[in-house]
C-alpha positions in Angstrom: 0.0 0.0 0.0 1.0 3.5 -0.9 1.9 5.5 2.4 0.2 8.5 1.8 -3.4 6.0 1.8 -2.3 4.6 5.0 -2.4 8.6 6.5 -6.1 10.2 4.9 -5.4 13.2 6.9 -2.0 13.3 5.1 -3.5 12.7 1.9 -6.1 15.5 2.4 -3.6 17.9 2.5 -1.6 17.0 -0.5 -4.6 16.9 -2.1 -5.7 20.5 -1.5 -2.4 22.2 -2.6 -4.2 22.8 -6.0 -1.0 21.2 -8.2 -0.1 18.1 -7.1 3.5 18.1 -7.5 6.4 15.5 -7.6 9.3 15.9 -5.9 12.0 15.5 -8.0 10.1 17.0 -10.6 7.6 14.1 -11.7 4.0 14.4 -10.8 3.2 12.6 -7.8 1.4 9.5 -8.0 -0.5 9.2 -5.1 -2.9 6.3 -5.8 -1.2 2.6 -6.0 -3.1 2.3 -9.4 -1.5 5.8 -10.5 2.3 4.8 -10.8 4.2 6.1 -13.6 5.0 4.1 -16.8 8.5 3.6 -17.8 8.5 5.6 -20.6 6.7 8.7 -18.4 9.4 8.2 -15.9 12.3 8.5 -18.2 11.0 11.4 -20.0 10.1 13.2 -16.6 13.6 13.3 -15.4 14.4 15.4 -18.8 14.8 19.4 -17.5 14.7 18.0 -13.9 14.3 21.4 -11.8 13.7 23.6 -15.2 11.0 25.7 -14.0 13.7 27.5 -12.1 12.7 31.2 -12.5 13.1 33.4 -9.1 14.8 30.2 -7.4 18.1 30.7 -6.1 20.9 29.1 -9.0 24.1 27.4 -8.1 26.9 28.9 -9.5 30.5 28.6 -9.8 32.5 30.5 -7.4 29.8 30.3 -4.5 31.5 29.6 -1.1 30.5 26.5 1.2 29.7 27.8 4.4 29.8 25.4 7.3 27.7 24.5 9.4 24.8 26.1 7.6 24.9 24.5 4.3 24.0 21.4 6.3 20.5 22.8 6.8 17.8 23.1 4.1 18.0 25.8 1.6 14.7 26.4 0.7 15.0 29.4 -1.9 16.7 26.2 -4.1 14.4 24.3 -6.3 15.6 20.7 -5.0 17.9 19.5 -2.0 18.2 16.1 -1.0 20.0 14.1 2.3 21.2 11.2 0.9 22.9 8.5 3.3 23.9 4.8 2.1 25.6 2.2 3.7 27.9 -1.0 2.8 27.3 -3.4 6.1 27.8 -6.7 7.5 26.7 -8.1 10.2 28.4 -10.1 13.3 28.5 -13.3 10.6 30.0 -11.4 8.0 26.7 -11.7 5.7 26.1 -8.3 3.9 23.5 -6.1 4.0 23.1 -2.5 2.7 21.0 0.7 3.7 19.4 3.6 2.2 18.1 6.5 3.8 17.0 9.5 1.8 15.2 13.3 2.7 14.4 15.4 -0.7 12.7 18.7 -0.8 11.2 20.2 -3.2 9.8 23.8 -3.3 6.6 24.8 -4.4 6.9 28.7 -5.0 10.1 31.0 -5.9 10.8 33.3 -2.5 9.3 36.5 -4.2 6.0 34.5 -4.3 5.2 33.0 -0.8 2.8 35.4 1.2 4.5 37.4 3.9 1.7 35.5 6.8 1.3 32.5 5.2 -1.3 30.8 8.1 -1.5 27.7 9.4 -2.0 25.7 6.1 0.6 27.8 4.3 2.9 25.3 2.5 5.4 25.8 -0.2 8.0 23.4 0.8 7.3 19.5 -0.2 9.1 16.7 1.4 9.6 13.3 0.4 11.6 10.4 2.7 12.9 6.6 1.6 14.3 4.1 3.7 15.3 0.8 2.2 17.3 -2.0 3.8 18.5 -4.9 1.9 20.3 -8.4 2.7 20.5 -10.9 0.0 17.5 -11.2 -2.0 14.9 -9.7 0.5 15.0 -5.5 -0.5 12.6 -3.6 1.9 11.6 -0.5 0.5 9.4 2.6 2.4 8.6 5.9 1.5 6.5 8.8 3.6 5.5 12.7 2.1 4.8 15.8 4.6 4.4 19.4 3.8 6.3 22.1 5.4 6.7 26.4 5.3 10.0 28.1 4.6 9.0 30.5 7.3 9.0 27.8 9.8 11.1 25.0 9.0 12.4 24.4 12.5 8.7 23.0 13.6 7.5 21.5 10.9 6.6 17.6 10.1 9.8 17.1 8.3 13.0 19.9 7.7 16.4 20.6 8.1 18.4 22.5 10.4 22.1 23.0 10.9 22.5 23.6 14.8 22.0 21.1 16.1 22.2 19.7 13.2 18.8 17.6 12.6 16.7 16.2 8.9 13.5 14.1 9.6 10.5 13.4 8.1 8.0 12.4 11.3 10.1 9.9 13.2 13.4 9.3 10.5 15.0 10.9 11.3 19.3 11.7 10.5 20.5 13.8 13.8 23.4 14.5 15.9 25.2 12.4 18.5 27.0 15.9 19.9 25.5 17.7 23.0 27.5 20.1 23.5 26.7 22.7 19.9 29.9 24.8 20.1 31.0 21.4 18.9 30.7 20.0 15.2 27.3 18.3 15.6 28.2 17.1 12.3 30.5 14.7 13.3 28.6 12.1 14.9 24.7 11.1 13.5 22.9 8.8 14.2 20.0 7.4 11.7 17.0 5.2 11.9 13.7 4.5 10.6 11.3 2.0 10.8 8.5 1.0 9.0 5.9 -2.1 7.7 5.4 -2.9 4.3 3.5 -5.8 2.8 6.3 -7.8 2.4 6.9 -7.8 6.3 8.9 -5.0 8.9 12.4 -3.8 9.1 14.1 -1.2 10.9 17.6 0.6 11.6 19.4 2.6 14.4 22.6 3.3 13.1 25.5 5.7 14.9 27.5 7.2 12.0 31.2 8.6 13.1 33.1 10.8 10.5 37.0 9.5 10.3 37.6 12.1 7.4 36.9 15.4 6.4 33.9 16.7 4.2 34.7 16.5 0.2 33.4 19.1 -1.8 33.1 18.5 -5.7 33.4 19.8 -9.0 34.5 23.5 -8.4 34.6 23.8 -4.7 31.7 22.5 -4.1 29.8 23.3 -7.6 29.3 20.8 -9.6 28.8 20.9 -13.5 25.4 18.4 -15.0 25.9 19.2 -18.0 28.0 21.1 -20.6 26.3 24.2 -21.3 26.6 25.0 -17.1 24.2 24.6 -15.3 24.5 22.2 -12.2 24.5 21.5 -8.5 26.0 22.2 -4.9 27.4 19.3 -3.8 29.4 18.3 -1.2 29.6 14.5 0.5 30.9 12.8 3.8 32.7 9.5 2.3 34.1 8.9 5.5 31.5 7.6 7.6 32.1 4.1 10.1 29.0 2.9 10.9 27.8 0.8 14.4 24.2 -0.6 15.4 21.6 -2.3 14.7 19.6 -3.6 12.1 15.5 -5.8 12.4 14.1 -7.3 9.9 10.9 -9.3 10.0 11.8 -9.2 14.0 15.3 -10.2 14.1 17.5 -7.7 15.6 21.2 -7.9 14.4 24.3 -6.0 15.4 26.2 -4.6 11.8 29.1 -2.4 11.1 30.6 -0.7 8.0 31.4 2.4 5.6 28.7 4.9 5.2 28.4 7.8 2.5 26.3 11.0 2.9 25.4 13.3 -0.3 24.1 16.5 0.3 22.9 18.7 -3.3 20.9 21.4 -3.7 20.2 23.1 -7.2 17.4 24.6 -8.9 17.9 23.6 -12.4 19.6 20.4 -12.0 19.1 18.3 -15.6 19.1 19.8 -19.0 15.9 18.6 -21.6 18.0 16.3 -23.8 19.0 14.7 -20.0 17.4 11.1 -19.5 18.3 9.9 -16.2 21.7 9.3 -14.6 23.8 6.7 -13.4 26.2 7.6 -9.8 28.7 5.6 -8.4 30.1 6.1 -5.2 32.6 3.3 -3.9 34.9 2.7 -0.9 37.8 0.9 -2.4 40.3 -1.4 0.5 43.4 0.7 0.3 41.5 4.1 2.0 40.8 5.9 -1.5 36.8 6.8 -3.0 35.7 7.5 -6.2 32.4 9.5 -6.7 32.1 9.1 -10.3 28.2 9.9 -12.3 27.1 9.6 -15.8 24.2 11.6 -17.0 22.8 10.3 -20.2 22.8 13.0 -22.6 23.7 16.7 -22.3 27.4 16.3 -22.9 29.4 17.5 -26.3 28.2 17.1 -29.2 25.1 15.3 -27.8 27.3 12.5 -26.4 26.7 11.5 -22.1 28.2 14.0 -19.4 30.3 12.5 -16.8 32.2 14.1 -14.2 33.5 12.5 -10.6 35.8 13.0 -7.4 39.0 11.1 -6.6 39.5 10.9 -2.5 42.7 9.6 -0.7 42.6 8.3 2.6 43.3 11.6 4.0 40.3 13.2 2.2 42.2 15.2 -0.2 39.9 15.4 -3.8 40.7 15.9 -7.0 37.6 16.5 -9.9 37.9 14.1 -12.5 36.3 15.5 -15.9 34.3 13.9 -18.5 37.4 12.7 -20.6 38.9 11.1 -17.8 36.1 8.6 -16.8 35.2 5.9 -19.3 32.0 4.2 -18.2 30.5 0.6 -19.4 27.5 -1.1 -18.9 28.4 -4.7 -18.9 25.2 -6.9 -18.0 21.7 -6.2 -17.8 19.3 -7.6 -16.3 15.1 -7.2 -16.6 14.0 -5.6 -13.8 10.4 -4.2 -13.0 10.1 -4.6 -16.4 12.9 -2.6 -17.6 16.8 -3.8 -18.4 18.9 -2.1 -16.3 22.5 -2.4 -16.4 23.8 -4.4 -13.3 27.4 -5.2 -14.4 29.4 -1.9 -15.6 33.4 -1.5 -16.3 34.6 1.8 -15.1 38.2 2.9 -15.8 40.2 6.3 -14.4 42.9 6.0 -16.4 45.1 9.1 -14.5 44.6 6.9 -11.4 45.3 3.2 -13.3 42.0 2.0 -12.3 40.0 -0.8 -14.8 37.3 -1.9 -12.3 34.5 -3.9 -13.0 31.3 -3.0 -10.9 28.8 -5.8 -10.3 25.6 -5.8 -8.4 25.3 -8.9 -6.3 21.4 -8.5 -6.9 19.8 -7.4 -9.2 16.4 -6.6 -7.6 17.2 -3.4 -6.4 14.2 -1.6 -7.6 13.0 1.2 -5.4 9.5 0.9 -5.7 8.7 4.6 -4.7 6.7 7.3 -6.5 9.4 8.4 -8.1 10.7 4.6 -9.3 14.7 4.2 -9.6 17.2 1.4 -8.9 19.7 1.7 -5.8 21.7 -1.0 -4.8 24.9 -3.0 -3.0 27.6 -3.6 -5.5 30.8 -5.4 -5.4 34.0 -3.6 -6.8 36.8 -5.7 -8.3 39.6 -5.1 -10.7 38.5 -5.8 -14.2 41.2 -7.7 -15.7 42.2 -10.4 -12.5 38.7 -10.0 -10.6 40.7 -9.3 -7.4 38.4 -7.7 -4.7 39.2 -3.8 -4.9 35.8 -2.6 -2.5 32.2 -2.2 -2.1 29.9 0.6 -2.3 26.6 1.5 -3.8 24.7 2.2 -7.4 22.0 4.3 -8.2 20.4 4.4 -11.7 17.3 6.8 -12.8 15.5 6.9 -16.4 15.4 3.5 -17.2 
C-alpha cells in the first residue's frame, strides 16, 4: 500500500495544494493504481528542476559555508540528504541501507505570502528508507508538507545547529551535546516501518573518520555542458555501528557509510534522461564518486564528471574525458533492463574496475521509481576484490 493512503489526513492535504506536485520534478502518484509508466518516468527526469525562474541558481564561485549549508535551503528548487551504507553483520553476511530526505519547493521566495497561516505550504518533502540483505529488498517511503518560514517545527526539515533532517520519526540527527561542537561529526539514523512484504528497521551511529569532500568547483558541480548544475558536497568517511531488524530479528552490523548532500534549482538539462552515480569505498583508504548523465554532454554524447579521494580526504575532480563508463550486464527488472554489471576505468589513477551488483532486484519501488543498490567492486582484468559501495540508476 501506498503511504500516503495509510495517512487520509495526510493525503487530504496533499490533495488541496491545488498542483499536485512530484518531488524531484515528476507528478506525484498518489494512488497505488497511478504509478508512472516507464516511458513517463524516463521522460520526466528530462529538465529535472527547469522551471527554475526566481529560485536561487548554483553557480560557480559560490562559497561552502559550514555548518549552515548542512541545513535546508529552501530558496533552491531541490535539495536532497542522501545517506547509504555497505554493512555486514556479526557473521559477516552483507547487508546495505538507504536512507533518503528530498525537498522540493513549491513557490520561488518572491511569491510565498509574507503571513502564510497555518496551512501555508510551499515546501514539499519526500523520505525513503530501504534495507537490503540478500534477495529480501525492503523499500518505504513517507511525504509531509512544510513552510520556509518555519522549517524548525514542521513535520519534516532541516536545520544546521544542532544539526537535525527528519521526516516524522526518520530521522538523520546529531550524536554531539554540546553545539559549540561540530554536531556534524557524529549522526545517528533510523527509521522503521511495515510494508506488505513484512517490517524492518535501523538505528545506526555514524562517526566521520575524514573530512567533508566538496566537488566539482569547490563544491559546484557541473550536469551538463552548457553549465548549469548542482551544490554538492559528500561525507565519504562515515564508520557505521548498530543495529539492524528485519521481519523481527534484531542484528548488530558495522561498515562504511556515505552522505550526499545537493541542492540546485535547475539540475538536468531537456536532452538529459536519467543518470547513473557511483560512489565506492575501495580497500586501500581511497573513494571514487564518479556519475554519468545520459545525454547533455558535447556534441550530444553523455556528461560524466567524478571526485578522486585519498585516505586523507584530499579530492581531485575528474572531468568527463577522464572517466570511461561501461555497462556490462543487464538484467530485466520491473520490467525494464537495467545495467547491473558496468566497467569503469580512471585511467590518471590506473584504475579498470568492474562493478557488479550482487542483486539485481534493487528496484525502489517509490513514486518516483529508480534502482539503488549494493555492489561489489573488483579489478577488471584479475577479478581481485578492490571494495564495495553502492549504485543508483534513474530513467530506465
Amino acid at each position: 500500500m501506498n503511504p500516503a493512503n495509510r495517512h487520509p489526513r495526510r493525503l487530504l492535504l496533499w490533495l488541496g495544494l491545488g498542483s499536485v506536485a512530484l518531488l524531484l520534478g515528476l507528478s506525484l502518484w498518489l494512488l497505488e493504481d497511478e504509478k508512472p509508466s516507464a516511458t513517463a518516468t524516463s521522460q520526466g527526469f528530462a529538465g529535472l528542476g527547469a522551471d527554475a525562474q526566481g529560485y536561487a541558481q548554483a553557480r560557480p564561485g559560490m562559497t561552502l559555508s559550514f555548518p549552515e549549508d548542512h541545513a535546508a535551503h529552501p530558496d533552491s528548487r531541490i535539495e536532497w540528504w542522501y545517506l547509504t551504507a555497505n554493512l555486514q553483520d556479526e557473521n559477516g553476511m552483507p547487508l546495505g541501507i538507504q536512507w533518503t530526505l528530498f525537498r522540493q519547493a513549491l513557490l520561488p521566495p518572491e511569491k510565498r505570502p509574507a503571513d502564510p497561516g497555518p496551512w501555508g505550504t510551499d515546501q514539499l518533502w519526500m523520505a525513503h528508507a530501504a534495507l537490503s540483505q540478500g534477495e529480501e529488498h525492503r523499500v518505504a517511503e513517507r511525504f509531509a508538507r512544510s513552510n520556509s518560514a518555519v522549517l524548525e517545527q514542521g513535520q519534516a526539515g532541516a536545520q544546521a545547529l544542532p544539526f537535525r533532517a527528519w521526516l516524522d520519526d526518520w530521522q538523520l540527527a546529531t550524536r554531539v551535546e554540546a553545539p559549540e561542537e561540530n554536531t556534524f561529526e557524529r549522526l545517528e539514523v533510523s527509521a522503521e516501518e511495515s510494508t506488505p512484504e513484512g517490517s524492518f528497521s535501523y538505528r545506526l551511529q555514524l562517526t566521520a573518520e575524514g573530512p567533508l569532500v566538496l566537488h566539482g568547483e569547490e563544491g559546484f558541480s557541473r550536469k551538463a555542458a552548457d553549465g548549469q548544475g548542482s551544490m554538492y558536497y559528500s561525507q565519504p568517511f562515515w564508520r557505521v555501528e548498530g543495529e539492524v531488524t528485519l521481519d523481527g530479528t534484531t542484528r548488530a552490523v558495522s561498515g562504511h557509510g556515505w552522505l550526499d548532500r545537493e541542492w540546485s534549482s535547475q539540475l538536468l538539462s531537456p536532452q538529459q534522461r536519467g543518470w547513473d552515480w557511483f560512489s565506492l569505498h575501495l580497500e586501500d583508504g581511497h573513494k571514487l564518486m564518479a556519475f554519468q548523465l545520459r545525454g547533455g554532454g558535447e556534441d550530444g554524447g553523455d556528461y560524466r564528471a567524478g571526485t578522486w579521494i585519498t585516505p586523507e580526504g584530499n579530492a581531485t575532480a575528474l572531468s568527463s574525458s577522464e572517466l570511461v563508463m561501461e555497462p556490462l550486464v543487464s538484467n530485466r527488472v520491473a520490467g525494464r533492463d537495467v545495467p547491473t554489471q558496468w566497467r569503469l576505468q580512471v585511467p590518471r589513477h590506473r584504475l579498470d574496475l568492474a562493478i557488479k551488483a550482487p542483486f539485481a532486484d534493487r528496484w525502489m519501488t517509490t513514486s518516483v521509481p529508480y534502482w539503488e543498490g549494493e555492489v561489489n567492486v573488483t579489478d577488471y582484468a584479475s577479478d581481485e576484490p578492490l571494495g564495495v559501495g553502492y549504485l543508483e540508476m534513474t530513467g530506465y
